[in-house]
PATIMAR-183824 format. One record per residue (C-alpha): residue number from 1; z, y, x. Coordinates in Angstrom, 1 decimal. Each point is the difference from the previous one (the first is absolute). Layout:
N
+-----+--------+--------+--------+
:   n :     up :  north :   east :
+-----+--------+--------+--------+
: NUM :      Z :      Y :      X :
...
+-----+--------+--------+--------+
// end
This chain:
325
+-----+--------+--------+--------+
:   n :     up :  north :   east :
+-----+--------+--------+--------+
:   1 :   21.7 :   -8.3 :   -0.8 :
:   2 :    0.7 :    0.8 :   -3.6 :
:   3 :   -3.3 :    2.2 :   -0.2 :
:   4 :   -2.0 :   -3.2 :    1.2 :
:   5 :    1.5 :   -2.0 :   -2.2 :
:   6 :   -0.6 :    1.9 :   -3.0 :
:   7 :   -3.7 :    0.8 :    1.1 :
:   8 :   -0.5 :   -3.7 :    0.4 :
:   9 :    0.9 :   -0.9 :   -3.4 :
:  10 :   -1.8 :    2.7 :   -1.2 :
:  11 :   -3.2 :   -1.8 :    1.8 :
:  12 :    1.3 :   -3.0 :   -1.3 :
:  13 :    0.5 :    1.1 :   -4.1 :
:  14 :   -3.5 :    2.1 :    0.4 :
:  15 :   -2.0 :   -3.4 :    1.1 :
:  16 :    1.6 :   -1.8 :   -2.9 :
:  17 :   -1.0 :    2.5 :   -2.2 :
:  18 :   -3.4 :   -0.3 :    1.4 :
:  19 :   -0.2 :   -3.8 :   -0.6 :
:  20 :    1.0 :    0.7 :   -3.4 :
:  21 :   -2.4 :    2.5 :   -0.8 :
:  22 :   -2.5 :   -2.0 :    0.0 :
:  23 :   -1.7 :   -3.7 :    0.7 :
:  24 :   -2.1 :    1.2 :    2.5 :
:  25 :    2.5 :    2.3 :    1.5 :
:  26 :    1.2 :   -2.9 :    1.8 :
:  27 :   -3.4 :   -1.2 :    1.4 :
:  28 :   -0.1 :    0.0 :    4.2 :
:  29 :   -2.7 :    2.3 :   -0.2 :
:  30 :    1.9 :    3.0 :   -1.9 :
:  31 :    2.6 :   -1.0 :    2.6 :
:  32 :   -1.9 :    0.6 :    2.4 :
:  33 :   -1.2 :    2.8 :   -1.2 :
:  34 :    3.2 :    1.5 :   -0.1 :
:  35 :    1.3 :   -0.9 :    2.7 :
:  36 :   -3.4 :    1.8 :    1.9 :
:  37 :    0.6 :    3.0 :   -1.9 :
:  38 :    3.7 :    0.1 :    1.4 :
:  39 :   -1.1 :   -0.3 :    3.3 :
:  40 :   -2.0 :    3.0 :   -0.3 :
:  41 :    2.5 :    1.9 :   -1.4 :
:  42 :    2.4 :   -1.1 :    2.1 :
:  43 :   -1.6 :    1.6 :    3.3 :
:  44 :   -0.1 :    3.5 :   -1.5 :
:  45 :    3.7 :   -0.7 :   -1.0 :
:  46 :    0.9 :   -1.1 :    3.5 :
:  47 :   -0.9 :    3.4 :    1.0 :
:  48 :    1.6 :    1.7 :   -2.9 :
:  49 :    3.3 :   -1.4 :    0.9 :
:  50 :   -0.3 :    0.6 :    3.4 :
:  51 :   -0.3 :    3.7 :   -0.7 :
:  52 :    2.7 :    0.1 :   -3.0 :
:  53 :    2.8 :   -1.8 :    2.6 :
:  54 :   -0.5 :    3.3 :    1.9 :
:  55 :    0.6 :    1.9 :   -3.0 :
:  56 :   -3.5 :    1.3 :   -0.3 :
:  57 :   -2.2 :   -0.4 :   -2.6 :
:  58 :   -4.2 :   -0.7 :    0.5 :
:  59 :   -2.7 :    1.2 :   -3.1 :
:  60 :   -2.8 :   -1.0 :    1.8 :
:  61 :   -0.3 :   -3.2 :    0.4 :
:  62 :   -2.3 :   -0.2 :   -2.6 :
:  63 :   -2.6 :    2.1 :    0.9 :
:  64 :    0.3 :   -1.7 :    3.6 :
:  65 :   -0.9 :   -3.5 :   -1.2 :
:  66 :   -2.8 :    2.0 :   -1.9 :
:  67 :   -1.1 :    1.5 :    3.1 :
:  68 :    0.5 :   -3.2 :    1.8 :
:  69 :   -2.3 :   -2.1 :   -2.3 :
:  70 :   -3.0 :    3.0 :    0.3 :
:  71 :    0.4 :    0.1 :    3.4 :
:  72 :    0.2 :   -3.8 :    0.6 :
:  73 :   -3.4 :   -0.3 :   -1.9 :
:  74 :   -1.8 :    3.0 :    1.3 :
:  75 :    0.6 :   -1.5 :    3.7 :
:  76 :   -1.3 :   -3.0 :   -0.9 :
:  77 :   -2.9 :    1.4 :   -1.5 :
:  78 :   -1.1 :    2.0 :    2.4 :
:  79 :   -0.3 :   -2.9 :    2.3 :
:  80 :    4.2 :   -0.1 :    1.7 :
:  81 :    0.5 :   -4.0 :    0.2 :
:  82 :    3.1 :   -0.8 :   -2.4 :
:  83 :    2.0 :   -1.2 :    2.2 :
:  84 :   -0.7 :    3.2 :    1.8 :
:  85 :    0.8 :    2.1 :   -3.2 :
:  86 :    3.2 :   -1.4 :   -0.9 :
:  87 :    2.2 :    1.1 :    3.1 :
:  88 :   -2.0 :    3.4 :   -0.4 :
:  89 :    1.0 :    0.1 :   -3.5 :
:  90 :    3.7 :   -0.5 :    0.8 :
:  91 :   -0.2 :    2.7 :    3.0 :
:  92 :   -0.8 :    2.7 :   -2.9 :
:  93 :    2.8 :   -1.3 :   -2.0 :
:  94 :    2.5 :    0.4 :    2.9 :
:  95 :   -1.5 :    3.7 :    0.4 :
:  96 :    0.4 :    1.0 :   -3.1 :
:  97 :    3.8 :   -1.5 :   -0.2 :
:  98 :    0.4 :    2.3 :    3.7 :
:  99 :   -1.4 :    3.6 :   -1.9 :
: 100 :    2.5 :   -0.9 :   -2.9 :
: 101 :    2.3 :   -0.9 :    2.4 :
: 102 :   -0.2 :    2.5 :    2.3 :
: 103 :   -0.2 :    3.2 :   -2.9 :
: 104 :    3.3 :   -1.9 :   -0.8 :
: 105 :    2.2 :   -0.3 :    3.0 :
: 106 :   -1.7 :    3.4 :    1.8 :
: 107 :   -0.5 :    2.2 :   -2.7 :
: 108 :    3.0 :   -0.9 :   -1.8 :
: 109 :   -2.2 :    0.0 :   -3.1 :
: 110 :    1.5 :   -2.2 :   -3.1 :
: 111 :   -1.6 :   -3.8 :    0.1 :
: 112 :   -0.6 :    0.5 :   -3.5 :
: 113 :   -2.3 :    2.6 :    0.3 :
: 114 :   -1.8 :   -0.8 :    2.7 :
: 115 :   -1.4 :   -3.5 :   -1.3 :
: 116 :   -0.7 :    1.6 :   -3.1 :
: 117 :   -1.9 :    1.9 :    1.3 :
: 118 :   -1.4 :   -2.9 :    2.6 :
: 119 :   -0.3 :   -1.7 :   -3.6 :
: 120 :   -2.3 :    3.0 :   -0.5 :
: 121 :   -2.3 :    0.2 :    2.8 :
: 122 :   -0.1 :   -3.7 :    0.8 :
: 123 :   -1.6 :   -0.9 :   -3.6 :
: 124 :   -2.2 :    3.2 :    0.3 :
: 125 :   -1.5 :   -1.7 :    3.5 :
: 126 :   -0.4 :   -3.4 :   -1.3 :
: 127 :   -2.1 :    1.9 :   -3.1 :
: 128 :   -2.1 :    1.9 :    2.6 :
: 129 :   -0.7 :   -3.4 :    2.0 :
: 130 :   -1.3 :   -1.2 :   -2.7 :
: 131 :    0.6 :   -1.0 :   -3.8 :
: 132 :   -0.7 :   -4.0 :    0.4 :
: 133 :    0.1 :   -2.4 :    2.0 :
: 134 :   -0.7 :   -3.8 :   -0.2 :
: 135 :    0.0 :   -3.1 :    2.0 :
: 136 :   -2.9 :   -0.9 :   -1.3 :
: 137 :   -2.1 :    3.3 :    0.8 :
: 138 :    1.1 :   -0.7 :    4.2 :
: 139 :   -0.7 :   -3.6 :    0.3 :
: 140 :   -3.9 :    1.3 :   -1.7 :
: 141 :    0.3 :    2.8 :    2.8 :
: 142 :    0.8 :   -2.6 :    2.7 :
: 143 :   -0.7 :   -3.8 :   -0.5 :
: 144 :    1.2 :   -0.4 :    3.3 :
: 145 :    3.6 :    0.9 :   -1.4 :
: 146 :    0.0 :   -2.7 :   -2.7 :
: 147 :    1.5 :   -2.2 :    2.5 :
: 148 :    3.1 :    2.1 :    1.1 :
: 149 :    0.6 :    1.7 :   -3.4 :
: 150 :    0.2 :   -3.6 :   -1.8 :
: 151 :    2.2 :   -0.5 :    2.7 :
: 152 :    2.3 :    3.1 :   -0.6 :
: 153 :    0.3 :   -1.1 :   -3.5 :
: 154 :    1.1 :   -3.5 :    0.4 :
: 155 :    2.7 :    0.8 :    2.5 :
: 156 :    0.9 :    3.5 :   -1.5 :
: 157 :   -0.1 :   -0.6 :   -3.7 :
: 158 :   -0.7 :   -4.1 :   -0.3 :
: 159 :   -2.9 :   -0.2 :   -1.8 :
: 160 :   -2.6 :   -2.8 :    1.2 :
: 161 :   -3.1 :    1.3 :    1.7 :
: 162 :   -2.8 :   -1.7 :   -2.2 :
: 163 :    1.1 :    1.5 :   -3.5 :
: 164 :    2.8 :    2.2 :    0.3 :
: 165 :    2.8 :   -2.1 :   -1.7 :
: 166 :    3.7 :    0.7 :    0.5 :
: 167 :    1.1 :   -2.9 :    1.1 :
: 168 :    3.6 :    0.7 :    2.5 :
: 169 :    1.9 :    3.1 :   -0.1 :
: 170 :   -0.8 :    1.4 :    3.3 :
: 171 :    1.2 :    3.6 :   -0.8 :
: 172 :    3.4 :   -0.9 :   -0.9 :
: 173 :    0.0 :   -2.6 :    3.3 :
: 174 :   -0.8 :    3.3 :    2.1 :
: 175 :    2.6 :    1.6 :   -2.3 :
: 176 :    2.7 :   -2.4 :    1.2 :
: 177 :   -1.6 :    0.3 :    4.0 :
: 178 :    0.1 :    4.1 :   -0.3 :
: 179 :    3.6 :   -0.7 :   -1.7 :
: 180 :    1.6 :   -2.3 :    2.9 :
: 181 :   -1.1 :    3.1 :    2.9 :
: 182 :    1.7 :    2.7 :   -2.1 :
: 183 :    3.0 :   -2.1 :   -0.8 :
: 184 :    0.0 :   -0.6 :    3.5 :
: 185 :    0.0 :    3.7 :    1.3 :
: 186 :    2.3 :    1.5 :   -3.0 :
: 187 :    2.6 :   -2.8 :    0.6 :
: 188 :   -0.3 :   -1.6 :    3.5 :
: 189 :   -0.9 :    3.6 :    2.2 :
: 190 :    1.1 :    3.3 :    0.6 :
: 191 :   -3.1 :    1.3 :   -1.6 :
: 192 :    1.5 :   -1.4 :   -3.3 :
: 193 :    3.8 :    1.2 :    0.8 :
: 194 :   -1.6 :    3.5 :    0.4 :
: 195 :   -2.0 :    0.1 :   -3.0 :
: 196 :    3.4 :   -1.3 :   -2.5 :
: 197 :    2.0 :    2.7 :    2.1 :
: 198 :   -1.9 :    2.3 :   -1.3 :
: 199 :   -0.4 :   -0.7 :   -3.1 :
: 200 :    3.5 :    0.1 :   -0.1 :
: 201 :    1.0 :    3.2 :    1.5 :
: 202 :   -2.5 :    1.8 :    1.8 :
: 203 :    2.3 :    2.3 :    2.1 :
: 204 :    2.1 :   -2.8 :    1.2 :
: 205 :   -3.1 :   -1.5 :    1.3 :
: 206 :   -0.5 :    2.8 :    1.8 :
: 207 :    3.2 :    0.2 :    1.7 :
: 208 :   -0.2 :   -3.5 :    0.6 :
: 209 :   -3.2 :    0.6 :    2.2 :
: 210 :   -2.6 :   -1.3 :   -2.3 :
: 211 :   -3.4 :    1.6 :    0.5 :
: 212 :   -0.2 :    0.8 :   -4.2 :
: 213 :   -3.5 :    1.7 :    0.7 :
: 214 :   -1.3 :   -2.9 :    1.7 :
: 215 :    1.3 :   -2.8 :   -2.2 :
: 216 :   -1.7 :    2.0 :   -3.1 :
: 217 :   -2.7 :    0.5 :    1.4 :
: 218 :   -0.4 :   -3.6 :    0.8 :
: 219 :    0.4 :   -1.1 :   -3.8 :
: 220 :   -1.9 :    2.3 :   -1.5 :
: 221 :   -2.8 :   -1.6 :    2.5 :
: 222 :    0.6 :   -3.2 :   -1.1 :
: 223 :    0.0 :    0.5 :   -3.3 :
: 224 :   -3.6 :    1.6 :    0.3 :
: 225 :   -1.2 :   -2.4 :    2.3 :
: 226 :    0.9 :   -2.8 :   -2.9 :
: 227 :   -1.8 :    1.6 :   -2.7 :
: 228 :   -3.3 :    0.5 :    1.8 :
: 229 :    0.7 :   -3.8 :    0.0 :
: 230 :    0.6 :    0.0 :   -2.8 :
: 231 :   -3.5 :    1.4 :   -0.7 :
: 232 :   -1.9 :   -2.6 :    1.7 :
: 233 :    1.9 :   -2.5 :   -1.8 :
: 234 :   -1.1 :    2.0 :   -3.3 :
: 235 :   -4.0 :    0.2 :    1.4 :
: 236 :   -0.3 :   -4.0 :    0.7 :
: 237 :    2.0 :   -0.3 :   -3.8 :
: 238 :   -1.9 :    1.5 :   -2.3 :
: 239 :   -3.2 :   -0.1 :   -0.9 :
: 240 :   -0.6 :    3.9 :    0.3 :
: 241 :    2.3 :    3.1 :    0.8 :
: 242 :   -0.1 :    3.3 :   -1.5 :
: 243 :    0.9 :    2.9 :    1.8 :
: 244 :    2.0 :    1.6 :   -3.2 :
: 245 :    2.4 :   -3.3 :   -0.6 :
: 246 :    0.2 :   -1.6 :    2.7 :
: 247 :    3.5 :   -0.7 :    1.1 :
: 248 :    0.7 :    2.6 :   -2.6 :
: 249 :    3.8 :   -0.5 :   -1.0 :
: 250 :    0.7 :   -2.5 :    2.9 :
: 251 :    2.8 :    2.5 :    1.4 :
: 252 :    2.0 :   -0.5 :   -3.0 :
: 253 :   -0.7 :   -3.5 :    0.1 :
: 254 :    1.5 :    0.3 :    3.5 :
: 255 :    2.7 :    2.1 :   -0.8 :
: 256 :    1.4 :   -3.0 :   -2.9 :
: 257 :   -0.4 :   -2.4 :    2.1 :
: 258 :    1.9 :    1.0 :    2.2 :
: 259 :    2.8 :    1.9 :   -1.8 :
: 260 :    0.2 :   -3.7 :   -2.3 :
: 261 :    0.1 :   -1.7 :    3.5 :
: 262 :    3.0 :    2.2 :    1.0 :
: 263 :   -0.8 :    3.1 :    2.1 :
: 264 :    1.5 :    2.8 :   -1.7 :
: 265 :   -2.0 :    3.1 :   -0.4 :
: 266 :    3.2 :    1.7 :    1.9 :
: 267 :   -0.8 :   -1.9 :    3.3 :
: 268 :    2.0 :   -2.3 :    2.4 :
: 269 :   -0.4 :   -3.5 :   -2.0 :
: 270 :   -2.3 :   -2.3 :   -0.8 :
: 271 :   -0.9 :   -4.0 :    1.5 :
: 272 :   -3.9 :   -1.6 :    1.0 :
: 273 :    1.1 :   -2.7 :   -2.5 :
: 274 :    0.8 :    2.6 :   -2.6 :
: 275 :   -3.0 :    1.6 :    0.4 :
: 276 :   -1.8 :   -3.0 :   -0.5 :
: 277 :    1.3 :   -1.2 :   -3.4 :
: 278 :   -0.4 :    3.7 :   -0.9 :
: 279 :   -3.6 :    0.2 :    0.5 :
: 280 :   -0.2 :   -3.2 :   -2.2 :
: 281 :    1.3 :    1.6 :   -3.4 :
: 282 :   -3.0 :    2.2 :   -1.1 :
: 283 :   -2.7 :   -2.6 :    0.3 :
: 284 :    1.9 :   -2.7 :   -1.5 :
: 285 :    0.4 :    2.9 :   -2.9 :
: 286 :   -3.3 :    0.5 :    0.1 :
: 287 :   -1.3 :   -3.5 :   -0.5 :
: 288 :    2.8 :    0.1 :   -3.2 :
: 289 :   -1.4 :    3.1 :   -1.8 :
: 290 :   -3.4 :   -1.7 :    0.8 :
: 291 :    0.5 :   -3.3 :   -1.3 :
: 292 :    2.1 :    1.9 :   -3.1 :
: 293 :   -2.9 :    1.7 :   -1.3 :
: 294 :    1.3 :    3.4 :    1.0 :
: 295 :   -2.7 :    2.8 :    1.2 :
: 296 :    0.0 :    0.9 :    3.2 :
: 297 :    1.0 :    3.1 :   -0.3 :
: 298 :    3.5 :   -1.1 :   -0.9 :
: 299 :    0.2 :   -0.7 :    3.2 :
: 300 :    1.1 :    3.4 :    1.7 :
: 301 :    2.7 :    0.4 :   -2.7 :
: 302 :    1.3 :   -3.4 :    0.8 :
: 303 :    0.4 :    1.1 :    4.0 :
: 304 :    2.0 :    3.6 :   -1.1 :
: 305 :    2.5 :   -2.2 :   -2.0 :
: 306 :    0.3 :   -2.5 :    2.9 :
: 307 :    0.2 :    2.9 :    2.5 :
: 308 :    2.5 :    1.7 :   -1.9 :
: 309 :    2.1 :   -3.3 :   -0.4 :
: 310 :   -0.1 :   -0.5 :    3.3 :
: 311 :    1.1 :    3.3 :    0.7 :
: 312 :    2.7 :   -0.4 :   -2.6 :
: 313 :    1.6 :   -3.1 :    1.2 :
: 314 :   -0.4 :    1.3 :    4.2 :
: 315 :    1.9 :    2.7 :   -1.3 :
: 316 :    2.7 :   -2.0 :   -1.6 :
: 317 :    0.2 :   -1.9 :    3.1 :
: 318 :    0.6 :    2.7 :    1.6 :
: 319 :    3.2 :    1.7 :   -1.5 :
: 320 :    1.0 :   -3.8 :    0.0 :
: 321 :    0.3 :   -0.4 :    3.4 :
: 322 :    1.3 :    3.4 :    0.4 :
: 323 :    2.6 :   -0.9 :   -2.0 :
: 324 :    1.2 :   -3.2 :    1.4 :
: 325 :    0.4 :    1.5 :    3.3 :
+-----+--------+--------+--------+
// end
């Protein structure tokens, strides 16, 4: 409880800063725009935290939504109906979550090096699918898909059909859909009991008859399977995607999000509604450096000091309770 707390006034002070920063800052559209760009962080930090809880760690998820985005418009352009494309799209996520997964919990090879790797080979694919792809350049390639791809954007991302507005934040409401079915299985199932226990203690979830290998396996799935989505979500966005930055970063972004939202990078904690307000910090950051007249590129230095104050203060939480028991 104290964790949420202090993430939630962190969300709190960060939006007032953000009014402050600016006139406009306060404007429904920037909020909306925010509040779309946490979504779609959000789902890559779902997965993150599913995989951190476990105490593993996943470097990949980068090059996934990367991979996920090329694929997603190469199906479409070669004539797969989107609606078609998009289950496909998450099937390739899931398989590439299962060959980390399974280099993990049969090989007994370290999680870290293994998604770097996947980190690796995944971006490599997504360059040798192709270097860009565009919205634009499919619905030219197949009129017929105008209909369901305006479709797909309005519902996935909120923009209106005719001219391409933002106008609701549909990403965060699928943000808040994804985060009620996880919050669900880590706190009302089994599944979730398994996944905390070992975090927690590995062996003693062993001896306790959890299937470890299984319940790993599971996450690391999920968390693949989430930022192929992820990539969709990035395709009907933006106006283009490049092979060589697309998603490129997102795994930290996913990491901070959900360490700030309380999973700590030792495994065994972490809540849905943590996660959530955890995945809301960087944009809201984002849109403050913007609106501040920063560069961009202050940006990355901004999310290692808010990592490692985050990893700071989990830590002092830590001996804390360790010390109070």
């Amino acid at each position: 409880m104290t964790r949420l707390l202090g993430v939630l006034g962190l969300v709190a002070a960060l939006y007032v800063a953000l009014f402050l920063s600016d006139d406009k800052a306060g404007t429904p559209g920037n909020l909306i725009a925010v509040a779309s760009y946490q979504g779609q962080y959000g789902v890559i930090t779902l997965g993150a935290a599913l995989v951190i809880i476990t105490g593993g760690i996943d470097l990949s998820i980068g090059s996934v939504v990367a991979c996920g985005a090329f694929l997603f418009g190469t199906l479409v352009n070669r004539g797969v109906h989107p609606y078609a494309a998009v289950p496909v799209v998450v099937l390739f996520g899931a398989c590439a979550g299962a060959a980390n997964g399974l280099l993990v919990t049969r090989m007994r090879l370290q999680p870290f090096l293994v998604t770097l790797c996947g980190m690796f080979i995944f971006r490599g694919a997504a360059r040798l699918i192709g270097s860009t792809v565009s919205l634009k350049n499919a619905a030219e390639l197949h009129p017929e898909f105008n209909g369901p791809l305006r479709t797909l954007r309005y519902l996935l991302i909120g923009k209106t059909p005719a001219d391409g507005e933002l106008v609701f934040p549909a990403q965060f409401a699928l943000l808040l859909v994804l985060a009620a079915a996880v919050g669900f299985f880590l706190h009302r199932s089994a599944y979730g009991r398994y996944w905390y226990a070992i975090g927690h203690s590995e062996l003693a979830a062993k001896y306790a008859g959890v299937n470890v290998n299984r319940s790993r396996l599971a996450v690391y799935v999920l968390c693949s399977a989430l930022a192929a989505l992820a990539g969709v979500l990035l395709f009907l966005d933006a106006p283009s995607v490049q092979s060589n930055n697309a998603g490129l970063g997102w795994e930290l972004y996913a990491i901070l999000g959900a360490v700030l939202g309380g999973c700590s990078l030792r495994g065994g904690e972490g809540t849905a509604v943590g996660i959530v307000l955890g995945a809301m910090v960087l944009p809201i950051i984002e849109s403050i450096v913007t609106f501040r007249g920063a560069e961009s590129d202050v940006i990355p230095a901004v999310v290692g000091v808010t990592l490692l104050v985050g990893t700071v203060v989990d830590e002092l939480i830590r001996r804390r309770s360790r010390v109070h028991r």
